[in-house]
C-alpha positions as CSV (number, residue, x, y, z in Angstrom):
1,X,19.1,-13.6,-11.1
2,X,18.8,-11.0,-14.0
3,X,18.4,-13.5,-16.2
4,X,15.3,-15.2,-14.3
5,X,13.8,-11.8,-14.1
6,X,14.0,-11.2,-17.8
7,X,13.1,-14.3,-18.4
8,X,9.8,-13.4,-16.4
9,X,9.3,-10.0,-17.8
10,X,9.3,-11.6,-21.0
11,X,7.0,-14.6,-20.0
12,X,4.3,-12.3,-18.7
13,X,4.0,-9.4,-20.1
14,X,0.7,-8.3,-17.6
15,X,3.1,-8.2,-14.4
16,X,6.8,-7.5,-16.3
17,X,9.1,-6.9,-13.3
18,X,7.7,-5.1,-9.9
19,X,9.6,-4.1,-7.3
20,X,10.2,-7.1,-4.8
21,X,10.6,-9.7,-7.2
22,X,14.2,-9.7,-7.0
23,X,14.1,-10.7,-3.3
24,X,11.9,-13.5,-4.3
25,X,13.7,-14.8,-7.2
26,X,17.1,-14.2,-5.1
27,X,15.9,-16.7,-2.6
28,X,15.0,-18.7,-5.2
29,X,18.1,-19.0,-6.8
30,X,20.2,-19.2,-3.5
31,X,18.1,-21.9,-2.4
32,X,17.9,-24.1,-6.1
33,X,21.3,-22.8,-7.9
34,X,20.2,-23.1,-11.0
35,X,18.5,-20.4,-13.5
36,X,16.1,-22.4,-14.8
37,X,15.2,-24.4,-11.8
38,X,14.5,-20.8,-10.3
39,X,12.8,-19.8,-12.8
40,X,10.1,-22.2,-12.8
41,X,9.7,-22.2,-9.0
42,X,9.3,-17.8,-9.5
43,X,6.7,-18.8,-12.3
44,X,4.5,-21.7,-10.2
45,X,4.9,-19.4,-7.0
46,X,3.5,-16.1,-8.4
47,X,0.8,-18.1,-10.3
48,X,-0.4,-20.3,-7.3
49,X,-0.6,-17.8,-5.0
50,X,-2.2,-14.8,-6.7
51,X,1.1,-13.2,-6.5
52,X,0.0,-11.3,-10.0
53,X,-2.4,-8.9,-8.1
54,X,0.5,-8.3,-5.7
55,X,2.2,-6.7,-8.4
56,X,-0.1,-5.1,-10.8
57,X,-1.4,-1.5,-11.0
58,X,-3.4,-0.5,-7.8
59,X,-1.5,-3.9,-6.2
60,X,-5.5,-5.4,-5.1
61,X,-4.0,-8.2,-3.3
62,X,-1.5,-5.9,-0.9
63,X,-4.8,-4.3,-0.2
64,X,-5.8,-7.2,1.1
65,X,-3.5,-8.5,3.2
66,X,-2.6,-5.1,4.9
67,X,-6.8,-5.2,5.6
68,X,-6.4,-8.8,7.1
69,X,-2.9,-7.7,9.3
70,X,-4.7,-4.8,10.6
71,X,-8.2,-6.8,11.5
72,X,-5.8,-9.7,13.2
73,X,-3.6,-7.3,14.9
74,X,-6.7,-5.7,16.6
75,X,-7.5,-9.3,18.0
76,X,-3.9,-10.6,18.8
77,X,-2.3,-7.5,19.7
78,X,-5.0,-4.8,21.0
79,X,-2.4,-2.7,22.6
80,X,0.1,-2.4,20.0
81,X,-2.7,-2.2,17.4
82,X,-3.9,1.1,19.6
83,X,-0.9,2.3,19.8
84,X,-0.1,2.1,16.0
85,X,-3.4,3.3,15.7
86,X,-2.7,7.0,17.9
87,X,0.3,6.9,16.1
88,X,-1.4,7.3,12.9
89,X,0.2,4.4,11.0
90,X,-1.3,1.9,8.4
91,X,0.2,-1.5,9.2
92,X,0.8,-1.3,5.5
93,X,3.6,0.6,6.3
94,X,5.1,-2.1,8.6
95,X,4.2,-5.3,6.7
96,X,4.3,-4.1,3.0
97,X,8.2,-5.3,2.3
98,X,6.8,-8.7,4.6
99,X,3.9,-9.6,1.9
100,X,5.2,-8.2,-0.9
101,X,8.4,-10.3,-0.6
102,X,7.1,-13.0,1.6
103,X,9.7,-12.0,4.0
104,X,12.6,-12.5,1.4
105,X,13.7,-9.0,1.9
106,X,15.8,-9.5,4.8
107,X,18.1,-11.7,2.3
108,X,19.6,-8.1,1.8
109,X,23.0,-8.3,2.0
110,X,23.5,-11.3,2.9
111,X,25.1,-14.3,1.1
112,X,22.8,-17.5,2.3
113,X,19.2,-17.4,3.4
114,X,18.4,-16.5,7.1
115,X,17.6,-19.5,9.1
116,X,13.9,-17.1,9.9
117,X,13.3,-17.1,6.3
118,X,14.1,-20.8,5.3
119,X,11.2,-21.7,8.4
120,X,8.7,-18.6,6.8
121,X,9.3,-19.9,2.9
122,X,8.7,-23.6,3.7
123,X,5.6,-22.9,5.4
124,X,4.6,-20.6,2.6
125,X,4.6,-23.2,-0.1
126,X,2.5,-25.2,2.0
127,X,0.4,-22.9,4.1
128,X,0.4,-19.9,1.7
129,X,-0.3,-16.0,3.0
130,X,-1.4,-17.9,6.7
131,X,2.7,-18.3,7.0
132,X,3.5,-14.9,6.0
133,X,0.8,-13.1,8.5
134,X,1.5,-15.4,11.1
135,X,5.4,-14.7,10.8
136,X,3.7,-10.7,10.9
137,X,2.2,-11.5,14.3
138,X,5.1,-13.3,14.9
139,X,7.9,-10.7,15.0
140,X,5.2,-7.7,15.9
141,X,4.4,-9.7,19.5
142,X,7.8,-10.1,20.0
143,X,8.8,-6.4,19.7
144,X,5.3,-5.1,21.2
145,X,6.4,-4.1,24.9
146,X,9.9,-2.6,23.1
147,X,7.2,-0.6,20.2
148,X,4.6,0.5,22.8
149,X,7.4,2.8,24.0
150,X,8.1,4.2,20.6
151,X,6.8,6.8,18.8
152,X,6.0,6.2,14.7
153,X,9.5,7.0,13.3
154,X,11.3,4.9,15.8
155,X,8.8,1.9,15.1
156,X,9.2,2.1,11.2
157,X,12.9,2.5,11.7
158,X,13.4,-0.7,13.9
159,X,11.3,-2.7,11.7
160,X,13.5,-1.9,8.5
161,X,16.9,-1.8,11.1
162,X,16.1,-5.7,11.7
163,X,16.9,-7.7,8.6
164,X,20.6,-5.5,9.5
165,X,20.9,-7.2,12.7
166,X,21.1,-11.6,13.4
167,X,17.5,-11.5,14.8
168,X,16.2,-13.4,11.7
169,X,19.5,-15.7,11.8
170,X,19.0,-16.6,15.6
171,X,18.1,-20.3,16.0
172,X,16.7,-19.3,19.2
173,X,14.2,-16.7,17.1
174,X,13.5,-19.8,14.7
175,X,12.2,-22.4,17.1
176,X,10.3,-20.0,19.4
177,X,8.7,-18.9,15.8
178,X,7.8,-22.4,15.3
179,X,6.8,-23.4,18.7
180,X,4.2,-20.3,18.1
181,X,3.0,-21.1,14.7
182,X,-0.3,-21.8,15.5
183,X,-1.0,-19.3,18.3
184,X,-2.6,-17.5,16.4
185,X,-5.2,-19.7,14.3
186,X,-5.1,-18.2,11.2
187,X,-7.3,-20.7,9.0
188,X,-7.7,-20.4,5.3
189,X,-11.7,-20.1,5.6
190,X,-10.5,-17.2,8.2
191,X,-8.6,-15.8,5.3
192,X,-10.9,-16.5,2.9
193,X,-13.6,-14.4,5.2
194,X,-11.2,-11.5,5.5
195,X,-11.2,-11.3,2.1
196,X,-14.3,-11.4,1.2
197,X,-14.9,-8.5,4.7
198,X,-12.5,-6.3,2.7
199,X,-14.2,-6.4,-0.9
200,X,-17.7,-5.6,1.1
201,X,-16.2,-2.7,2.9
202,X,-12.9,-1.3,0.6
203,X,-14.8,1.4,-0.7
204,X,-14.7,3.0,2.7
205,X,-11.6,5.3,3.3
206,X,-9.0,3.3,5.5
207,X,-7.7,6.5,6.8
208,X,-11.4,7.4,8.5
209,X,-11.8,3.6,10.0
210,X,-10.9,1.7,13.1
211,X,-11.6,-2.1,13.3
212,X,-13.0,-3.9,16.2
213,X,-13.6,-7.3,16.5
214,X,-16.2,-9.0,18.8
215,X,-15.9,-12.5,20.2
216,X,-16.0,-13.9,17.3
217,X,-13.2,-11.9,15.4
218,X,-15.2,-11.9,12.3
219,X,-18.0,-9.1,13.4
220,X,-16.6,-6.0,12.5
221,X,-17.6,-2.7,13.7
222,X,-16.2,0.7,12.1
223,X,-16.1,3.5,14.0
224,X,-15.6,6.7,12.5
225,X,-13.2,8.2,14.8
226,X,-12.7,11.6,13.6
227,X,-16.6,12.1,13.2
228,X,-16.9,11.1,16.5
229,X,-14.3,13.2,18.3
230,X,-16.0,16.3,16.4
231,X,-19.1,15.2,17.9
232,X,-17.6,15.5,21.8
């Protein structure tokens, strides 16, 4: 895997090696073994899907996708988004190691691929970030009655306890995920809206902003919470 890594580093100098990638070309390797093999799948992968402003200075495309998670969270999950929200977490704080890995972090310690990831990584060569903010949702619904009872540091602590634990290896976990894939609609024009939501708006501060979505999920309206508690 060092050598695929250095190989990278070497290829393209813009990115070099960011934290992550060894997650990414660890899965890689485990599921190809073979260097070179890995290699090229590492190069196509971070080229087709943008991966280079995942891991460049100021990390624009992270931005991005933590925007889009909290925007969908506040339509799928409206309680757990609330309660994340009082809590004073960024979902970027949750679902950073999820997008900046796509999910092959919870290889970690382990000597095969998780059954979860194997279902998340085919669907994100086909179906791109959709897969890895749908898996999100995925494992966020699951544990939202369990994190509506927790306060922030025992939410961030389960999150980063569960690649520990056989959730992501249960087969069970796997075909419910599957069964659920498309609970959640997330289209590419959807994404490609989000996107385009955030570069209109990513001047604003996050910390001073609370999304809320109408009917339609793409109207959004920012209240400015802290102004407005002053003003009561």
């Amino acid at each position: 895997m060092r050598n695929i890594l250095r190989c990278y580093a070497i290829y393209n100098p813009d990115v070099e090696y960011c934290q992550g990638m060894n997650f990414l070309a660890g899965h890689l390797y485990f599921t190809y073994k073979d260097e070179a093999t890995a290699f090229a799948m590492l190069f196509e992968t971070i080229k087709h899907f943008r991966l280079e402003q995942m891991y460049v200075h100021n990390v624009p495309l992270l931005k991005t996708y933590i925007y889009a998670m909290n925007r969908l969270l506040a339509v799928y999950l409206p309680k757990l988004h609330g309660r994340i929200y009082d809590e004073g977490i960024n979902s970027g704080y949750l679902c950073s190691p999820w997008f900046i890995t796509a999910f092959t972090h919870i290889l970690h310690g382990r000597n095969s691929p998780p059954l979860f990831l194997e279902s998340v990584f085919d669907r994100f060569l086909t179906d791109g970030y959709k897969a890895i903010l749908t898996a999100a949702l995925f494992v966020l619904d699951y544990f939202e009655e369990n994190m509506l009872r927790m306060n922030y540091e025992e939410i961030v602590h389960h999150l980063n306890e569960l690649p520990k634990t056989e959730f992501y290896n249960n087969p069970e976990i796997v075909r419910l995920f599957v069964k659920r894939y498309d609970k959640w609609k997330i289209s590419k024009d959807l994404l490609n809206k989000l996107e385009r939501e955030y570069e209109d708006i990513k001047a604003v501060s996050y910390t001073h902003l609370r999304a809320h979505e109408t009917s339609l999920h793409l109207v959004c309206r920012l209240l400015l919470e802290k102004k407005k508690k002053k003003k009561k």
